[in-house]
C-alpha positions as CSV (number, residue, x, y, z in Angstrom):
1,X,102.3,125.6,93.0
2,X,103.0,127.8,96.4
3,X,104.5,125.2,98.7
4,X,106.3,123.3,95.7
5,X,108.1,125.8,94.1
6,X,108.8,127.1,97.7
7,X,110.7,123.8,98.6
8,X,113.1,124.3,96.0
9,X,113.3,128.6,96.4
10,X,113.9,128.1,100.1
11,X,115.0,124.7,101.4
12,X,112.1,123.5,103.4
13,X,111.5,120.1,105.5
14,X,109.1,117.7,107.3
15,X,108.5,117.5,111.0
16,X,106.5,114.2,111.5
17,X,105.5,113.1,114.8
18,X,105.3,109.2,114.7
19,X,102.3,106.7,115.9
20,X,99.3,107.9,113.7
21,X,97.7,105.3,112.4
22,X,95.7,106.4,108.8
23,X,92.2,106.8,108.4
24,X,90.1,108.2,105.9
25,X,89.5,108.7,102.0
26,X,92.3,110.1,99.9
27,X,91.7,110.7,95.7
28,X,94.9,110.6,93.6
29,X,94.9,112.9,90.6
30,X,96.7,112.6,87.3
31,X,100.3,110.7,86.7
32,X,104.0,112.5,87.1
33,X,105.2,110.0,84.8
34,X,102.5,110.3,82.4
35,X,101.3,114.2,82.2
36,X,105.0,114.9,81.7
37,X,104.9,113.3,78.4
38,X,101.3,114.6,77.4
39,X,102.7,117.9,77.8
40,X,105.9,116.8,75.5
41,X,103.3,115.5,72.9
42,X,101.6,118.4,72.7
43,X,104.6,120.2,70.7
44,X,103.3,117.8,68.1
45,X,100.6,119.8,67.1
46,X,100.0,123.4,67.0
47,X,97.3,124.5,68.4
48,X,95.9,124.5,71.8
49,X,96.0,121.2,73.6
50,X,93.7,121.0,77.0
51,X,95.0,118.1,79.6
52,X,93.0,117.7,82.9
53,X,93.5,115.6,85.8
54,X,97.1,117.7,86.6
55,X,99.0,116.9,89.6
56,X,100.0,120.4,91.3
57,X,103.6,118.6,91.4
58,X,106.8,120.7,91.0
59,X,107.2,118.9,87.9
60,X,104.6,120.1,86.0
61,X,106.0,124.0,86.7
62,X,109.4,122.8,85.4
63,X,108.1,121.5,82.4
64,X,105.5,124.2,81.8
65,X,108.5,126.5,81.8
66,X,110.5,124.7,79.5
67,X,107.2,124.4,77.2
68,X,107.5,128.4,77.1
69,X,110.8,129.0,76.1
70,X,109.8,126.7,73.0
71,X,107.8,129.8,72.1
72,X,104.4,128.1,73.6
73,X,101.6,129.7,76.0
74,X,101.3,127.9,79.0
75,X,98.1,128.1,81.0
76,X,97.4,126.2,84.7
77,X,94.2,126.4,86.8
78,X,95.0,124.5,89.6
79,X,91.4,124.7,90.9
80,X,90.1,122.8,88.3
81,X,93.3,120.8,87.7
82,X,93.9,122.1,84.2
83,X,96.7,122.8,82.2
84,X,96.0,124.6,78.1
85,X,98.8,124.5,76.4
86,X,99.2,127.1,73.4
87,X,101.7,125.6,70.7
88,X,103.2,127.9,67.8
89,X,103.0,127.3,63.8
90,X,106.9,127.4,64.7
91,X,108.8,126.1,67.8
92,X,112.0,126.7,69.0
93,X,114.3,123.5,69.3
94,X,116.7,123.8,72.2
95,X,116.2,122.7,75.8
96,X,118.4,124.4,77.8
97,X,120.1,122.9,81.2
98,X,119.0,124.8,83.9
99,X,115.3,123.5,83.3
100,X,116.4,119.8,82.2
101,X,119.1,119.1,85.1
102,X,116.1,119.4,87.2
103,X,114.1,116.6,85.6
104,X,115.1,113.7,84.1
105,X,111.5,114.2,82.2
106,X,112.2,116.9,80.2
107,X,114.2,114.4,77.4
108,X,111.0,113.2,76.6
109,X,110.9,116.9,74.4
110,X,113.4,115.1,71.8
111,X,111.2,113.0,69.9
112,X,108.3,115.8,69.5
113,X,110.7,118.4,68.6
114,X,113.0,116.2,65.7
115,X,109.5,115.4,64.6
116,X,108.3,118.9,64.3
117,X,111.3,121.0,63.5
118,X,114.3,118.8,62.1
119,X,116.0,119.6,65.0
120,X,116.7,119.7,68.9
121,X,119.3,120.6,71.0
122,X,118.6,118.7,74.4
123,X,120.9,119.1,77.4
124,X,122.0,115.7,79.1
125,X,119.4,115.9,81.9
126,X,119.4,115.1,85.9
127,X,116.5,113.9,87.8
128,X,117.3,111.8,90.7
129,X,119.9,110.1,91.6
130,X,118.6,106.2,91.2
131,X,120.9,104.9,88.1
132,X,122.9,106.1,85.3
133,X,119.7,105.7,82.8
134,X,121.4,106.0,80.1
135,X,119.9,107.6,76.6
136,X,121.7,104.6,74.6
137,X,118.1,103.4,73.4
138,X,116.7,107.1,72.9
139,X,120.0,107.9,70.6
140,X,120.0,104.3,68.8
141,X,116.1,104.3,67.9
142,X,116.5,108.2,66.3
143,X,119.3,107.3,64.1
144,X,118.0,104.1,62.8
145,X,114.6,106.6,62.0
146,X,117.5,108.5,59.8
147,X,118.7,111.2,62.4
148,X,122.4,112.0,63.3
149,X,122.5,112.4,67.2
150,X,126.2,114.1,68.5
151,X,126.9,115.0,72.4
152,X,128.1,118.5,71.8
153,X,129.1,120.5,75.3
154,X,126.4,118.6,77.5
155,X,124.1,118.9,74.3
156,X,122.3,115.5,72.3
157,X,122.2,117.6,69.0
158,X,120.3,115.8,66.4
159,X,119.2,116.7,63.2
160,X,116.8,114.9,60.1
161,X,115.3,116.3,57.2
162,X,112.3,113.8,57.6
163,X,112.3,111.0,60.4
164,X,111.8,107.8,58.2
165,X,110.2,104.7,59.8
166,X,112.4,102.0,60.8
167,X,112.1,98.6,63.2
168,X,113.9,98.9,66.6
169,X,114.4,96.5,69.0
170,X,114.8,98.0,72.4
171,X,117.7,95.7,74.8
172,X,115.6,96.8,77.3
173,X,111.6,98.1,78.0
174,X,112.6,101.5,78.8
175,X,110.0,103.7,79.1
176,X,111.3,106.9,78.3
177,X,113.2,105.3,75.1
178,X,109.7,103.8,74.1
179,X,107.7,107.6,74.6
180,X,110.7,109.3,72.7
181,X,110.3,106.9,69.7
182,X,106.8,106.6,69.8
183,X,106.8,110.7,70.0
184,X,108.9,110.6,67.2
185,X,107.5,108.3,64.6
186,X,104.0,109.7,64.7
187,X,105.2,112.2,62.2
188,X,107.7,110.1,60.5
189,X,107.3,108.8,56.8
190,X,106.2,105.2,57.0
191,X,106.1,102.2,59.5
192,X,108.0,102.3,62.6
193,X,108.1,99.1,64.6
194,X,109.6,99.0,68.2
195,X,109.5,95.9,69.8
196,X,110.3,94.9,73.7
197,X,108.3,98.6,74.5
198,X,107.5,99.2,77.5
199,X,104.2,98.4,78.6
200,X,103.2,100.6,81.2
201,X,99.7,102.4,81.7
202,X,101.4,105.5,81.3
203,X,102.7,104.5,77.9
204,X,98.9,103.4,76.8
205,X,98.0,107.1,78.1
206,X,100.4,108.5,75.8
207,X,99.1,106.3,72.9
208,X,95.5,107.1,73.5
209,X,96.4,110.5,73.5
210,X,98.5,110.8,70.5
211,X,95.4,108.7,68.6
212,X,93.1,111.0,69.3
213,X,95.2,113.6,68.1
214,X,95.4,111.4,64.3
215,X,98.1,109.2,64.9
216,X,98.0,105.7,63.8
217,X,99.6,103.4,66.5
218,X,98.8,99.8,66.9
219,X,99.8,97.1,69.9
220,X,99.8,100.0,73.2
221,X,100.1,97.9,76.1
222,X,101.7,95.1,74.4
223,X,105.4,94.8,73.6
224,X,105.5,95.4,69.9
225,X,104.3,98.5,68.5
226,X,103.0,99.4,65.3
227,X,103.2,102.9,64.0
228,X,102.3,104.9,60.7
229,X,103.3,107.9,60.1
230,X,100.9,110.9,59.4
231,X,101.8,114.1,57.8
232,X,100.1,116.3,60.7
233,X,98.2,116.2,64.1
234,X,95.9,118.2,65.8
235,X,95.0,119.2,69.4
236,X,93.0,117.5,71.6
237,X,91.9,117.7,75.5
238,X,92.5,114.6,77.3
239,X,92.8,113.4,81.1
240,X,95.8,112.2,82.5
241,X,96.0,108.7,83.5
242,X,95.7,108.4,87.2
243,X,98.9,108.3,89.6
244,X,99.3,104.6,89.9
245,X,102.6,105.1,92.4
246,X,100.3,107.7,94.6
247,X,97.8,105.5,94.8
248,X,100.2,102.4,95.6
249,X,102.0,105.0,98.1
250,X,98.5,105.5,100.0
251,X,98.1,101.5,100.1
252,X,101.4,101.1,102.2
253,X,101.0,103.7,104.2
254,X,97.8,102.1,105.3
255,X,99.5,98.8,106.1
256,X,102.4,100.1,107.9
257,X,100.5,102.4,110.2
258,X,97.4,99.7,110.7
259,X,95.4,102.4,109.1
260,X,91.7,102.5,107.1
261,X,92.6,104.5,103.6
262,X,90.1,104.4,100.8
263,X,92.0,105.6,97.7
264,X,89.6,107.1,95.1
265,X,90.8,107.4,91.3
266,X,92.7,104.7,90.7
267,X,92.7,101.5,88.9
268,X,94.2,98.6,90.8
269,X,94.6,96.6,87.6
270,X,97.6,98.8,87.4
271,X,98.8,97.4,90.8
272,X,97.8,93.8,90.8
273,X,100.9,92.6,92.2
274,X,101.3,95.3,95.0
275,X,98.2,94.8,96.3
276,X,98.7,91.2,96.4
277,X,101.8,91.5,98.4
278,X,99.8,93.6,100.7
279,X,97.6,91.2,101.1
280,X,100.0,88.5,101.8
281,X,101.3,90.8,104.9
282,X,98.1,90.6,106.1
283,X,95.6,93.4,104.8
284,X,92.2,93.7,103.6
285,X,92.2,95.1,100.1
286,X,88.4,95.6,98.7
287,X,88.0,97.4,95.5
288,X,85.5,100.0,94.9
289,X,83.8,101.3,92.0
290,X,86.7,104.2,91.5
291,X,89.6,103.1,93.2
292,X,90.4,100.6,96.6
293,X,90.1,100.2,100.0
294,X,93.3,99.2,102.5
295,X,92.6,97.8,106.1
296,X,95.3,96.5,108.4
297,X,94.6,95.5,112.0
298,X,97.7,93.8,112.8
299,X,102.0,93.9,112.8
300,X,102.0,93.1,108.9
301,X,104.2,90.2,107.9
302,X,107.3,90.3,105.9
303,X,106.8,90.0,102.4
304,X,109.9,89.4,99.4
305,X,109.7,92.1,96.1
306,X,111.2,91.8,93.0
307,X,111.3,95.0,90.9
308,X,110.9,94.5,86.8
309,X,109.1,96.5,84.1
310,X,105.4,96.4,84.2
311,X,103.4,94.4,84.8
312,X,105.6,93.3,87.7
313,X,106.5,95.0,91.2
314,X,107.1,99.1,89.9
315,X,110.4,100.3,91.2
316,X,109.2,103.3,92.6
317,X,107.6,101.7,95.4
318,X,110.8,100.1,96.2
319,X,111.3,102.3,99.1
320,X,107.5,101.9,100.3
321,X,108.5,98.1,100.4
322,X,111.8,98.2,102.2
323,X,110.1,100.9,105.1
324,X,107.0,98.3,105.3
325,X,109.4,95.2,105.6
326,X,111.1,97.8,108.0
327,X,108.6,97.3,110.8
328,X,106.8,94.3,109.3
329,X,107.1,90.5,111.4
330,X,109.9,88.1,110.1
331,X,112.8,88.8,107.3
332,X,112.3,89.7,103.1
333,X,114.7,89.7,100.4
334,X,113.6,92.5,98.1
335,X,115.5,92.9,94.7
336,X,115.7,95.8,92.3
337,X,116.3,95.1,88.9
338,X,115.7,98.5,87.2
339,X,117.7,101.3,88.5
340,X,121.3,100.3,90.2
341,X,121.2,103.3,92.1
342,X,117.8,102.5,94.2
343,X,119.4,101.2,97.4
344,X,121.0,104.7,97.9
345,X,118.4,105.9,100.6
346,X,119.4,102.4,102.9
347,X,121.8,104.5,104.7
348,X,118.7,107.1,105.7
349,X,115.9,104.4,106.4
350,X,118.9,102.9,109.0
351,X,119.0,105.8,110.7
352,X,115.5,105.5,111.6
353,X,116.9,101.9,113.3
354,X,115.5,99.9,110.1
355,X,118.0,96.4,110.1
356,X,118.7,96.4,106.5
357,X,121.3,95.0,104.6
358,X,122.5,95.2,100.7
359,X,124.3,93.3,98.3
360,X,124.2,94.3,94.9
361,X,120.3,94.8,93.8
362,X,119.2,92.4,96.8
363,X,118.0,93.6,100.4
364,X,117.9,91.5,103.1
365,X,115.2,93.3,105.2
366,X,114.6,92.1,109.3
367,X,111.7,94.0,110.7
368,X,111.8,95.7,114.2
369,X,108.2,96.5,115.7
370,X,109.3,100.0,116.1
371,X,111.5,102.6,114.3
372,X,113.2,105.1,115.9
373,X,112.6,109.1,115.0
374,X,115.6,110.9,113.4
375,X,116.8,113.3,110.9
376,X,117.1,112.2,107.3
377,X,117.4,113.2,103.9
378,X,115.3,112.7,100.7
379,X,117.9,111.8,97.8
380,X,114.6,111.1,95.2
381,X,110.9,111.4,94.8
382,X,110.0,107.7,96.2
383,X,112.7,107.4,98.6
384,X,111.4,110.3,100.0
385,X,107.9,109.8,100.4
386,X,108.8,106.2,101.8
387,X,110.8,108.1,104.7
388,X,108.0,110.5,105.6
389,X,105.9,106.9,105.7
390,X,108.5,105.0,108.0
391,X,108.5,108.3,110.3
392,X,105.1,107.8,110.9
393,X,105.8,104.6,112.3
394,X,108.7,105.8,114.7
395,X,109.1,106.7,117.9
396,X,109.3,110.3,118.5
397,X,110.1,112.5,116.0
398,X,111.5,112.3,112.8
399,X,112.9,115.7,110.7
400,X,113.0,114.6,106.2
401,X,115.2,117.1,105.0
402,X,115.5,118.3,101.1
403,X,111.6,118.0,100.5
404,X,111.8,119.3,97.4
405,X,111.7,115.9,95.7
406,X,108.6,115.0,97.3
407,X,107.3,117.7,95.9
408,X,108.2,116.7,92.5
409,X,105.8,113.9,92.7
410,X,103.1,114.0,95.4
411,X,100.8,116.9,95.1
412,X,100.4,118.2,99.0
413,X,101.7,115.2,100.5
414,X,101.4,116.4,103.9
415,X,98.3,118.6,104.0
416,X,97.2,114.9,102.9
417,X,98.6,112.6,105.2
418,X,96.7,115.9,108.3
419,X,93.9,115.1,106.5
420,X,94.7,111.3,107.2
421,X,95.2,111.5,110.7
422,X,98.8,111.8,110.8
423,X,101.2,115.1,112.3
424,X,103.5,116.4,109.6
425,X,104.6,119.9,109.5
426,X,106.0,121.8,106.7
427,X,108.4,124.2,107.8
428,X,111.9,126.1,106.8
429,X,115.3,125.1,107.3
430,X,117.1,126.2,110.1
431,X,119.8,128.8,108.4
432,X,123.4,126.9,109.0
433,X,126.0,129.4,110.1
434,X,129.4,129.3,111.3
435,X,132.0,130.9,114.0
């Protein structure tokens, strides 16, 4: 992962050159938000566990590293989009925090390792800064399964001789909270219920996964979950759902730039509603036999978004949203009802001469036909790649500093949007100094 771990050695940015209009045939690989967990699941069972379809995100390197310092052998062949992952007869339990502060993901180790060992030791993580997230329903659902959860020096320590099955009502469809518990109560004695889960295609990943390796789970995809406990699991091989937030990525990009993009590898039951809205601003949207096709020929018109858990408007194309509505005809209210924090990038996408204004989780977006090229800087993953997007419908240039995060979640973003058509250039920071 040469250019992605070289974003975060040595502080790198974009140079795009607006006006390029999209054109051509992109295929999205396998899902940040779900390979991250399949690697986490693996800890459930020794042995050697074979995922395919892996994003070459920085992500997957963080995680692969943390996976080794729990005393497993991690493989990648990034030509072949592989990743073999060796797990131990016996594990080590503590994630430390210079791995987890760089990825909210890596909690998702909790579950598997209270499951395997009795035991983890999890540093309070970071990730991006979108919302407090808090780990009220990971802690709550572990101690009702019979574990005692403590913060101890930026630790969650928790301990169980045996997770016991338990019902859990989540306040809230959190993902994460849902892929901890369901993690978690794979190996515990008995029946675990959670109910209000999340529903995500990501989360049925996880589930089809962890059946194959022997688990018995009932209701993936639906809000209740059903799961016994089995004594042991094995290894399996499995591909990784596809990127449904790449792929919806791709489909705005098309529309704002009045581009052509057929996206290969992806499911567009998985973004029924995003499509739709595109196709309310005006674009063609065909589906294919392996993924979608995107046309616009025209100023796209301005279209409202409300955020919620799937199966509604995902939260991570937020930005994509607010950049189309950006340059799109007329004036959209888009509300975000996940993370507080989303609106934080506002401030950049005005720099960029976006009319945008915020209260609370509503936007009130009036589109300009053209944005103007400036520097900016990528606070998260989607923020960022919805900057690079709306500089590739400005005037002039526009410079998207800390790239890093797009890295985190799009693998070679701008060696595909070249391929695409467009003019984005990966280069080095300028070195700041001072009289």
């Amino acid at each position: 992962m040469e250019t992605a771990n070289a974003s975060l050695a040595h502080p790198q940015r974009f140079r795009v050159t607006g006006g390029a209009s999209l054109v051509g045939e992109v295929r999205v690989t396998g899902a940040k938000n779900s390979v991250l967990k399949l690697m986490a699941a693996a800890l459930l069972a020794p042995g050697v566990t074979r995922l395919s379809e892996v994003p070459d995100i920085l992500d997957v390197a963080i995680m692969s590293e943390l996976l080794r310092r729990l005393g497993c052998d991690v493989q990648r062949d990034r030509d072949a989009s592989t990743l073999t992952i060796d797990v131990p007869q016996r594990i080590e339990h503590r994630a430390d925090y210079d791995l987890v502060r760089r990825m909210r993901a890596s909690i998702a180790v909790l579950g598997p390792l209270l499951a395997r060992t009795g035991e983890a030791d999890v540093a309070l993580p970071g990730g991006d800064a979108i919302g407090s997230r808090p780990l009220d329903f990971h802690i709550a659902g572990l101690v009702k399964m019979g574990a005692t959860v403590e913060n101890e020096h930026g630790f969650i320590v928790a301990k169980v001789k045996r997770l016991t099955g338990a019902t859990i009502w989540l306040d809230f469809p959190s993902v994460g909270a849902t892929e901890n518990l369901v993690m978690a109560a794979v190996l515990a004695e008995g029946r675990t219920e959670i109910d209000n889960a999340a529903r995500e295609p990501e989360i049925v990943d996880l589930c089809v996964m962890l059946g194959r390796m022997g688990a018995k789970i009932d209701g993936a995809g639906t809000s209740t979950l059903i799961i016994e406990g089995v004594d042991s699991l094995q290894p399996v091989s499995h591909a990784t759902v596809a990127d449904r937030i790449v792929a919806g990525t791709w489909a705005m990009a098309a529309v704002m730039t009045l581009g052509d993009v057929t996206v290969h590898n992806a499911d567009p039951a998985h973004l029924e509603i995003a499509l739709d809205k595109l196709v309310t601003a005006g674009a063609t949207v065909d589906r294919i036999h392996d993924g979608f096709r995107v046309m616009m020929d025209r100023r796209p018109t301005a279209v409202d978004a409300v955020t919620l858990p799937f199966p509604g408007f995902p939260t991570d194309l937020l930005p994509m949203a607010l950049a189309l509505n950006a340059v799109a005809s007329g004036t959209a209210m888009v509300t975000e009802n996940v993370y507080e924090s989303r609106f934080s990038f506002v401030n950049e996408l005005a720099r960029l001469g976006a009319d945008i204004r915020t209260d609370g989780h509503h936007a009130v977006v009036r589109g300009r036909p053209l944005l103007s090229g400036a520097p900016v800087t990528t606070p998260d993953i989607r923020a960022g790649a919805g900057l690079v997007i709306a500089g590739l419908v400005a005037e002039g240039e526009t410079i998207v500093s800390e790239i890093h995060h797009i890295d985190r979640g799009y693998p070679k973003f701008d060696e595909q949007l070249c391929a695409l058509g467009a003019t984005v250039i990966r280069e080095a920071e300028p070195a700041v100094t001072f009289d």
